[in-house]
VOPAGU-2260 file (C-alpha; in pm, 1 decimal, decimal comma):
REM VOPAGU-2260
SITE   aa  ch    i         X         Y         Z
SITE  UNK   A    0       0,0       0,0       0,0
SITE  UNK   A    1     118,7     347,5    -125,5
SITE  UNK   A    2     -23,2     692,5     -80,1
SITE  UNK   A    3      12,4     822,6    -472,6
SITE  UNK   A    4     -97,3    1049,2    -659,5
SITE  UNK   A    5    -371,7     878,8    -886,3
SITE  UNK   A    6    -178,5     936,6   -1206,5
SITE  UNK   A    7      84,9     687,0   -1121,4
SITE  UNK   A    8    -127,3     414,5   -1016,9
SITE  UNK   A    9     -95,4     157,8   -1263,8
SITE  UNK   A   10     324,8     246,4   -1292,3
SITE  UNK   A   11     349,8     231,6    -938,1
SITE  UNK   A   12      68,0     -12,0    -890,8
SITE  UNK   A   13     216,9    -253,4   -1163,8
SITE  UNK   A   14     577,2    -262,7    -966,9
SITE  UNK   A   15     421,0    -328,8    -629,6
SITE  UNK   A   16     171,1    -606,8    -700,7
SITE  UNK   A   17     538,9    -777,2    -853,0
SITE  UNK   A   18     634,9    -736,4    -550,8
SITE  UNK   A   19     423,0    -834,2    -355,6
SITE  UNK   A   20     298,2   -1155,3    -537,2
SITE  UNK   A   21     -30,8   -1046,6    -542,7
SITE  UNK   A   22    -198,5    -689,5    -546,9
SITE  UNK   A   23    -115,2    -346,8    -505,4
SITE  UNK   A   24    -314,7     -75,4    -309,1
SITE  UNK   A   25    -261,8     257,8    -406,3
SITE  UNK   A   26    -470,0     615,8    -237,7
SITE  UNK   A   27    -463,0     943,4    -244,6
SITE  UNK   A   28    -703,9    1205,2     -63,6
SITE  UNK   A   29    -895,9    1453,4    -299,8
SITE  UNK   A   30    -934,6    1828,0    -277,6
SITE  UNK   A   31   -1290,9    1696,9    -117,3
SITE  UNK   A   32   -1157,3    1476,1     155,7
SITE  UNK   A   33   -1218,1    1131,7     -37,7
SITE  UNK   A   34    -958,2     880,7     -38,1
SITE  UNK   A   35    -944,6     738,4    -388,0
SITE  UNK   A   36    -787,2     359,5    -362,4
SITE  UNK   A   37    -682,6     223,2    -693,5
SITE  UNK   A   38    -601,4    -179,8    -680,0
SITE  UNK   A   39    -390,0    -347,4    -921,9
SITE  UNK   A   40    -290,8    -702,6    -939,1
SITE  UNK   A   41     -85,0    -969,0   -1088,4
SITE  UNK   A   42    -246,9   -1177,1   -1345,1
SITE  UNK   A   43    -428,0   -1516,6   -1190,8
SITE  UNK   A   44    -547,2   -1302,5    -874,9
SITE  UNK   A   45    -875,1   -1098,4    -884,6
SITE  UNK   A   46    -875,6    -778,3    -731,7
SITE  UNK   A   47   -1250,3    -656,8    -794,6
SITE  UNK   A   48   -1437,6    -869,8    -492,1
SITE  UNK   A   49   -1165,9    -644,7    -282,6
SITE  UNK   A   50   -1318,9    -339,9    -443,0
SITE  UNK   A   51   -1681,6    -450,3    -456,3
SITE  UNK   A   52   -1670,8    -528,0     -97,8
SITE  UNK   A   53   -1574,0    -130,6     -65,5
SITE  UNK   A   54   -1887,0     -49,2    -268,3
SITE  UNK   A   55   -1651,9       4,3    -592,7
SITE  UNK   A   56   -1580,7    -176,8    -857,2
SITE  UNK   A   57   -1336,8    -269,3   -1166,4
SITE  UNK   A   58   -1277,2    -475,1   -1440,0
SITE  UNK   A   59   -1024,1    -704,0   -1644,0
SITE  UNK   A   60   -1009,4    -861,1   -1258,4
SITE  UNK   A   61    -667,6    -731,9   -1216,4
SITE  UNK   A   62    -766,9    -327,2   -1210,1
SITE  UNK   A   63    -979,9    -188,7    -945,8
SITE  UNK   A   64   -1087,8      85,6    -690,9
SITE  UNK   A   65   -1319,2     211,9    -467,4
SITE  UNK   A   66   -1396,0     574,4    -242,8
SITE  UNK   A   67   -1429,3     614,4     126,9
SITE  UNK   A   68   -1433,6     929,2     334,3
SITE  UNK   A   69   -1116,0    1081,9     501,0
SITE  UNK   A   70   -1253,9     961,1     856,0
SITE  UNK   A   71   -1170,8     580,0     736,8
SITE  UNK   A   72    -867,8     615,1     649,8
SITE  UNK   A   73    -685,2     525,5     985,9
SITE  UNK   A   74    -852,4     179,2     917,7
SITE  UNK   A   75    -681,2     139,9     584,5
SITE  UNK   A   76    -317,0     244,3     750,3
SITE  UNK   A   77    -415,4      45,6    1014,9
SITE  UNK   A   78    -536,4    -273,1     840,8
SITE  UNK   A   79    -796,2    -283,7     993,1
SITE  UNK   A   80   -1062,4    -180,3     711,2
SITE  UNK   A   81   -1371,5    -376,6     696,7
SITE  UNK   A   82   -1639,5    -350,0     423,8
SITE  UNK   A   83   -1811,5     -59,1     329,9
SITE  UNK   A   84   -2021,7     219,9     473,3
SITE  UNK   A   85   -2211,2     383,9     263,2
SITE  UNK   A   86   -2089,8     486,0     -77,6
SITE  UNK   A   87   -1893,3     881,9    -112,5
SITE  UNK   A   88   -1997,9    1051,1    -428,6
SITE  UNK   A   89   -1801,7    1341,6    -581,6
């Protein structure tokens, strides 16, 4: 997991899930307090239940994402995040 802006998160996304074997979890906090999370993984592991579960979504199962207020995000640092509240919209 990386805090990055989200115009490098499928470079920076792409080199992490090789690292890590599996996925990548990339955020970054809007100008509105959102904390965009882009997921990419390596091929043979699916991603989008991860995002779905977060009330966002994807597709090719290795590229996904999902939204959740600023007040969440010490769950994410944490690892402690559990499945969605309701959805943010911008």
């Amino acid at each position: 997991m990386v805090n990055a802006p989200g115009v490098f998160h499928s470079l920076v996304g792409d080199m992490l899930c090789q690292k890590s074997g599996t996925f990548a979890l990339m955020w970054a906090v809007d100008k509105n307090a959102v904390v965009k999370c882009g997921l990419r993984s390596k091929p043979g592991f699916n991603c989008i239940p991860l995002a779905a579960s977060m009330g966002g979504g994807g597709h090719a199962a290795r590229l996904g994402g999902f939204k959740m207020p600023f007040q969440r995000l010490p769950e994410l640092l944490g690892g402690s995040l559990t499945a969605a509240a309701p959805a943010v919209t911008t």
